[in-house]
C-alpha positions as CSV (number, residue, x, y, z in Angstrom):
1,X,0.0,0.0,0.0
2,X,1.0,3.3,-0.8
3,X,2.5,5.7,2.2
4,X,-1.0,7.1,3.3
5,X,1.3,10.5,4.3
6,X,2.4,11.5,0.7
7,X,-1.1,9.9,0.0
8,X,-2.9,12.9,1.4
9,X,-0.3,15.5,0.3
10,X,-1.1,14.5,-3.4
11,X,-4.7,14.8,-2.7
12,X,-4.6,18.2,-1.2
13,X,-2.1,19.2,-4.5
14,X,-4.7,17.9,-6.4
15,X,-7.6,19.4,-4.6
16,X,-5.6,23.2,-4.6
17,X,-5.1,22.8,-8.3
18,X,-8.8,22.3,-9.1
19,X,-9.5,25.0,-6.7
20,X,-7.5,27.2,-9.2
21,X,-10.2,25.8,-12.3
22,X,-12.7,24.3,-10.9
23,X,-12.9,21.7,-7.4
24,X,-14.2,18.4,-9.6
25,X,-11.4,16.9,-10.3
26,X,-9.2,4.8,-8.4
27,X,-9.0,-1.8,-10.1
28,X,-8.2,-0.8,-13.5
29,X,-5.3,-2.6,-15.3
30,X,-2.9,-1.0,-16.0
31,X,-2.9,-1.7,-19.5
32,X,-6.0,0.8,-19.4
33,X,-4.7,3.2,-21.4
34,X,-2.2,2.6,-24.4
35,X,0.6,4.8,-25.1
36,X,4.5,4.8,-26.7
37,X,7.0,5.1,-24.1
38,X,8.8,7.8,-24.5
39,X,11.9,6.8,-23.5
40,X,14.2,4.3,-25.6
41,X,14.9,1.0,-23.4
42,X,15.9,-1.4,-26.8
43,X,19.6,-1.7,-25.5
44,X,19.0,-1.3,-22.0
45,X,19.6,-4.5,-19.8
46,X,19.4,-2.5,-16.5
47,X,18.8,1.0,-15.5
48,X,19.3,2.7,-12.1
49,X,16.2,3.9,-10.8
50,X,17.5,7.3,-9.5
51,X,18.2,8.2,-12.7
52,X,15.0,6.8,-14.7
53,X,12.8,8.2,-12.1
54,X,14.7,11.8,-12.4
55,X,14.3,11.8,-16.3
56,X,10.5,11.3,-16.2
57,X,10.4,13.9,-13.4
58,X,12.2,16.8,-15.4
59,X,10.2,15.2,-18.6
60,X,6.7,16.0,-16.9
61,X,8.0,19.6,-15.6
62,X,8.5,20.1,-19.0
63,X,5.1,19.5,-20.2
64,X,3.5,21.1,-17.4
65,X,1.9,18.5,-16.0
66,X,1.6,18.6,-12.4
67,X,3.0,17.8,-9.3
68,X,5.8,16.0,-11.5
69,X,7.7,14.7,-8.7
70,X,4.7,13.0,-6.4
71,X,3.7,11.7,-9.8
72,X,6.1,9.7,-10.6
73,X,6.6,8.4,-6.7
74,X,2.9,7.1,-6.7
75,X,4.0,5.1,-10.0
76,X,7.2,3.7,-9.0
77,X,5.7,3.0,-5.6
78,X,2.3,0.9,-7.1
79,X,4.8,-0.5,-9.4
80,X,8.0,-1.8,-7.6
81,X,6.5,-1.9,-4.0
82,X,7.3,0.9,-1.7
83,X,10.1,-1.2,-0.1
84,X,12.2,-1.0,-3.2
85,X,11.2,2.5,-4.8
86,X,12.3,4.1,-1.2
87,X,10.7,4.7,1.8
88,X,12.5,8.1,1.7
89,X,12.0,9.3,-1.8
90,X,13.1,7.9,-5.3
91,X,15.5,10.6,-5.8
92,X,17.2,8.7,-3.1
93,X,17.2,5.3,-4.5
94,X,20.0,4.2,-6.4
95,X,17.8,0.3,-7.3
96,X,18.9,-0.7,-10.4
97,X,16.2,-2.6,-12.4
98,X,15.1,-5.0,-15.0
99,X,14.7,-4.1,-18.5
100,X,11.1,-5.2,-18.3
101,X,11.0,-3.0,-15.5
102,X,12.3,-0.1,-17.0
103,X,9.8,-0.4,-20.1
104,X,6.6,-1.0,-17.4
105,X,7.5,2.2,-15.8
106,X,8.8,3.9,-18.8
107,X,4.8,3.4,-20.4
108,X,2.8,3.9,-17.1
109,X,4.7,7.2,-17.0
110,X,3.9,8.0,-20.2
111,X,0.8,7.8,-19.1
112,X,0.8,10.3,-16.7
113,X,2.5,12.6,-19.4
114,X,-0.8,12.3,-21.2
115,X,-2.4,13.5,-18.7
116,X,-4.0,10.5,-17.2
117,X,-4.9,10.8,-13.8
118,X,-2.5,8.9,-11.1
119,X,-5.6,7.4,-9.3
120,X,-6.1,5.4,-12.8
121,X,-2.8,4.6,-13.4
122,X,-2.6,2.9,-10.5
123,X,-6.1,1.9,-10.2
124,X,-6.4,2.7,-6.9
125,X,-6.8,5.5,-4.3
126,X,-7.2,6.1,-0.6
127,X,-10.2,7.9,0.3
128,X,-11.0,8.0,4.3
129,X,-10.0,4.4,6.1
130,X,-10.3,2.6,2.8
131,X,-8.2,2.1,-0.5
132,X,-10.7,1.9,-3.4
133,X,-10.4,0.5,-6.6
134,X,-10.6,3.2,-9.6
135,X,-11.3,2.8,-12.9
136,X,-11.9,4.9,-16.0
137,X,-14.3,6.6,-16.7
138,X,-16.1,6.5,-13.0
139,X,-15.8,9.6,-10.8
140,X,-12.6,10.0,-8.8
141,X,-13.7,10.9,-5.2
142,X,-11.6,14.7,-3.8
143,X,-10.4,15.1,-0.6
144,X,-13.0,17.5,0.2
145,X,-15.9,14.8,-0.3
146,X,-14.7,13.1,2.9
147,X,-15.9,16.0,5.2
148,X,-19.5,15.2,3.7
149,X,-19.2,11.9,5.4
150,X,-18.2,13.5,9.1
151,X,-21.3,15.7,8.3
152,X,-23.8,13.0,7.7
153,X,-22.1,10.7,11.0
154,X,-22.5,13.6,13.6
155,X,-26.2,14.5,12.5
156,X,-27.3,10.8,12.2
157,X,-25.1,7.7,13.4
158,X,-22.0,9.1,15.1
159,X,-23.3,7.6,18.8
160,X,-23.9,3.7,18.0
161,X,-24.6,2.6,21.5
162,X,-28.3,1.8,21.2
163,X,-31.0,2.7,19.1
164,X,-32.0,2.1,15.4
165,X,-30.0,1.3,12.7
166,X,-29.4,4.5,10.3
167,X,-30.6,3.7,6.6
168,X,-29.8,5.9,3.9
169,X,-30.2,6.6,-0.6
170,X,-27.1,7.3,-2.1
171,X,-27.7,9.1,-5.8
172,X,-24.9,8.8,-7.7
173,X,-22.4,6.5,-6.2
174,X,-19.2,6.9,-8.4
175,X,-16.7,4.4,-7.0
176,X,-18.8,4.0,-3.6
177,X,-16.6,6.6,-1.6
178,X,-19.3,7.7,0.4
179,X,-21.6,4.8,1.1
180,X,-18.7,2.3,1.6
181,X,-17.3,5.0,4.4
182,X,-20.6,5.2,6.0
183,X,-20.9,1.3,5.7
184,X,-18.1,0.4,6.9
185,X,-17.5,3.0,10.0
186,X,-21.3,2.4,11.1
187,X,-22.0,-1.4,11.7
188,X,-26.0,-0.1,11.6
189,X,-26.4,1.5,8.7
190,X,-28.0,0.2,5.4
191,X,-27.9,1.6,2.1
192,X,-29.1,1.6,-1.3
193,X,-26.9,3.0,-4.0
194,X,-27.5,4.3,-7.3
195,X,-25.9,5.3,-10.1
196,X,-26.7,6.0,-14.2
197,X,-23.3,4.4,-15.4
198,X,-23.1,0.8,-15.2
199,X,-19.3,0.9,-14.4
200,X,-20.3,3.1,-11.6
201,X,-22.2,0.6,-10.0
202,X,-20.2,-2.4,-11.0
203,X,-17.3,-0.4,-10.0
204,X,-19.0,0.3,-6.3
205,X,-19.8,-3.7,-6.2
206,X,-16.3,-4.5,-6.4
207,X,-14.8,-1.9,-3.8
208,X,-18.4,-3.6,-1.3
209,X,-16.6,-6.9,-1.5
210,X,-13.5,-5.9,-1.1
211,X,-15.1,-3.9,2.3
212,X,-16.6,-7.0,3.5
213,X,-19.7,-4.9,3.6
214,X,-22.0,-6.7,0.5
215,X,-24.7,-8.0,2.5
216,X,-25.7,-4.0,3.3
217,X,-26.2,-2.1,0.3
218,X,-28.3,-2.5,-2.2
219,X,-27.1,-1.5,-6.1
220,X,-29.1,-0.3,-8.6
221,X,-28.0,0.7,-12.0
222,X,-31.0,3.6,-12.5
223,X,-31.1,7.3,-12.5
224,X,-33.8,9.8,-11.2
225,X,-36.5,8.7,-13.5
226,X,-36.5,5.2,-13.1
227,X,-35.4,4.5,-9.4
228,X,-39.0,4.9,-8.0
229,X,-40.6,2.3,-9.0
230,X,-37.4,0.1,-8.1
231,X,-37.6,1.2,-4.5
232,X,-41.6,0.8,-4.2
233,X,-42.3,2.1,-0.6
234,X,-39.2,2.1,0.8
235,X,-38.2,5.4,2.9
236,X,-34.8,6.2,4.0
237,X,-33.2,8.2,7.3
238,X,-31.5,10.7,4.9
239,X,-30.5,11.0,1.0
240,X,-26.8,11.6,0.7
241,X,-25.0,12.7,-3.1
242,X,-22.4,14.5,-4.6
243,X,-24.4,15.0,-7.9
244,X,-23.0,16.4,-11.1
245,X,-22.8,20.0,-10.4
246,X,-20.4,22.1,-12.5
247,X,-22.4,24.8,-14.5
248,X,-22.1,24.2,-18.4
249,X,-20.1,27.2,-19.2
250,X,-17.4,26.0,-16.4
251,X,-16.8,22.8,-18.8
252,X,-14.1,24.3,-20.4
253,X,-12.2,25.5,-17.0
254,X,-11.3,21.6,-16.2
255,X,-7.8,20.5,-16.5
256,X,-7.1,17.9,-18.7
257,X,-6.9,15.0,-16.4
258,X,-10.7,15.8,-15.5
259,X,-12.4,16.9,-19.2
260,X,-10.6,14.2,-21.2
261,X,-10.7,11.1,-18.6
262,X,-13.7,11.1,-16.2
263,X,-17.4,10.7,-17.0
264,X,-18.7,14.3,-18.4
265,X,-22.4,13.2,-16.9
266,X,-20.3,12.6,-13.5
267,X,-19.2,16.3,-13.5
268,X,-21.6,18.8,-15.3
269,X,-25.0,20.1,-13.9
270,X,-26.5,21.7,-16.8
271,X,-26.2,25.4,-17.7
272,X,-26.3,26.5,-13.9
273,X,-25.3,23.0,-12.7
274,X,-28.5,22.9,-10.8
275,X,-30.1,20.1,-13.1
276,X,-29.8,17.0,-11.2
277,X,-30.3,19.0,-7.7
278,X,-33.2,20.6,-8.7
279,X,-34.7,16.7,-9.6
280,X,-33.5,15.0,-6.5
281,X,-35.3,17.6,-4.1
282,X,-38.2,17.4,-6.0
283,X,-38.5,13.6,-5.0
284,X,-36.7,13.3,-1.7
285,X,-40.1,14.4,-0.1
286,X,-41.2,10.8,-1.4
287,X,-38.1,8.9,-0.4
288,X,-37.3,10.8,3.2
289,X,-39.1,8.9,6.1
290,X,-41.5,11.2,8.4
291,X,-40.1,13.7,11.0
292,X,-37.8,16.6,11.0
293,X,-34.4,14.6,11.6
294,X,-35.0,13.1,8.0
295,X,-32.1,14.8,5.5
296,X,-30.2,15.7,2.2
297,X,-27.2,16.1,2.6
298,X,-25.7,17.6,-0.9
299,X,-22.1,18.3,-2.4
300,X,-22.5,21.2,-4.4
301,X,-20.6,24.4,-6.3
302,X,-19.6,27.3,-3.9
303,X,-22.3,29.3,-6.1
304,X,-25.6,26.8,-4.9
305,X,-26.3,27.1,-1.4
306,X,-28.2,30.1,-1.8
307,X,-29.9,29.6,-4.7
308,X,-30.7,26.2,-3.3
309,X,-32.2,27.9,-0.3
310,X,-34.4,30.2,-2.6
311,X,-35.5,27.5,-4.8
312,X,-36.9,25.6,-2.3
313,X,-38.1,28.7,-0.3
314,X,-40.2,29.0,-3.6
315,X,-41.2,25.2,-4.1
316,X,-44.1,23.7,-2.0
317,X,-41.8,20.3,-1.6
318,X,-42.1,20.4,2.5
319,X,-38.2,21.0,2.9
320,X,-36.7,22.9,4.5
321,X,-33.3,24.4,4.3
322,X,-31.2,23.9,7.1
323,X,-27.8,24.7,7.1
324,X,-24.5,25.3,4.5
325,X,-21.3,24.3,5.8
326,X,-17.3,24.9,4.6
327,X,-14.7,22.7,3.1
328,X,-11.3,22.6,4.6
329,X,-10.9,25.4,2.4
330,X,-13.6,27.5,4.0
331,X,-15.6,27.2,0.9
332,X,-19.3,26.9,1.2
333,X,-19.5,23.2,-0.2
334,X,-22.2,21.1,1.8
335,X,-26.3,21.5,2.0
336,X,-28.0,20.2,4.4
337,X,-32.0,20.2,3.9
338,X,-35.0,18.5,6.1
339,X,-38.2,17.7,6.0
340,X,-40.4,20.2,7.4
């Protein structure tokens, strides 16, 4: 397993870049992607991996792609074991290594110069407690999406000892980030997931069973329109999602590793990325159990709290609006909303 402390300090990198564009920014093969290595290995026999890992480091500065160095750690890590690529830091490695390991690095490297994200490069990522299988073209959960999950736990299941069991709709479950957290931090809690990509929910089946947490949740491959008939009368504690929110005309803001890699659907919310809110507070008044303590709990663009606040002000849906709160980078970024 990768070092979980250069493990966060790529994710906050990654989260500050966005920041800069826009804050959307994990088991795939690693053949996912096909590309020429860049670097010519057809003589090599060995190669010291202080210098290979140096080359690919000034070779990504020179493209501009980012965080170049932390990059190519992640790959040589995931590749060679962290034993071997050094605890300390490549640069401070002097392994020598295999031609076959050479070309291996060489292409998943140039992978990285193309832009592809690390998360599915290596096919994995660390999100909370768990390391989560990624693949292309699901979702890649941010940093920021974890603090949604300390939300939902102090409002509804944080105290354990005694009472119900805490049941909750995820809409749009990506890689299943933030029901598998829930899951698997709260031995009560239920949950049926749901996503409109079917490698979204095949990809959240796969990361349950590696979570030993499969006999809990409940996938269905549906979107809005469909899911109610699916879940007949079934009514949850609260309705969780980080929905597709990025307004249409912020499209062209992502970098690269976002707008050519992940799901478009994932990421934008129609022309004031509202779309997909607007339609699951229309039918969370159907889904939400009775009583005031029932919730939505929403991920959304710095821009949407208020005029999430006035839509529903406007709306006869019996919701209320409860509460916005900050990311770690004081960023209005969560919704809560009850029943009334």
């Amino acid at each position: 397993m990768l070092a979980s402390t250069v493990l966060k300090a790529l994710r906050v990198h990654h989260h500050l870049r966005s920041t800069n564009t826009y804050i959307r920014s994990q088991n795939c093969g690693l053949g996912a992607f096909s590309f020429s290595p860049g670097v010519d290995v057809q003589n090599v026999q060995s190669q010291n991996l202080k210098f290979l890992t140096d080359k690919w480091i000034h070779r990504l500065k020179r493209e501009s792609v980012p965080e170049a160095e932390l990059s190519v750690k992640f790959i040589t890590e995931h590749f060679l074991g962290r034993e071997r690529a050094g605890v300390y830091g490549v640069k401070e490695n002097s392994q020598n290594l295999t031609r076959e390991e050479v070309k291996k690095i060489n292409e998943l490297c140039h992978q990285r110069l193309h832009r592809v994200p690390v998360q599915y490069i290596i096919g994995e990522w660390e999100f909370r407690h768990l390391t989560l299988a990624m693949k292309p073209p699901v979702f890649i959960p941010r940093p920021e999406t974890e603090e949604l999950i300390d939300l939902v736990a102090e409002h509804h299941v944080q105290d354990e000892t005694g009472g119900d069991s805490f049941s909750f709709l995820e809409i749009g479950c990506g890689s299943g980030a933030i029901c598998l957290s829930l899951l698997t931090e709260f031995s009560k809690t239920t949950c049926v997931a749901i996503d409109k990509n079917k490698a979204a929910v095949n990809l959240t089946r796969n990361n349950a069973n590696r979570c030993n947490v499969s006999d809990r949740i409940e996938l269905l491959h549906a979107d809005l329109q469909s899911v109610l008939p699916l879940l007949g009368s079934r009514k949850f504690d609260a309705i969780i999602s980080n929905p597709p929110y990025i307004p249409a005309k912020d499209m062209a803001l992502l970098q690269p590793e976002i707008s050519r890699y992940e799901d478009e659907h994932a990421l934008c919310g129609g022309p004031d990325g509202l779309d997909v809110i607007r339609d699951i507070l229309r039918i969370s008044p159907v889904l939400l159990k009775p009583g005031r303590r029932s919730s939505v709990w929403l991920e959304v663009d710095i821009s949407h709290p208020k005029l999430i606040d006035e839509w529903i002000s406007g709306n006869e849906l019996g919701l209320n609006y409860s509460a916005t709160f900050n990311d770690f980078t004081r960023r209005p970024r969560f919704c809560h909303i009850t029943r009334k």
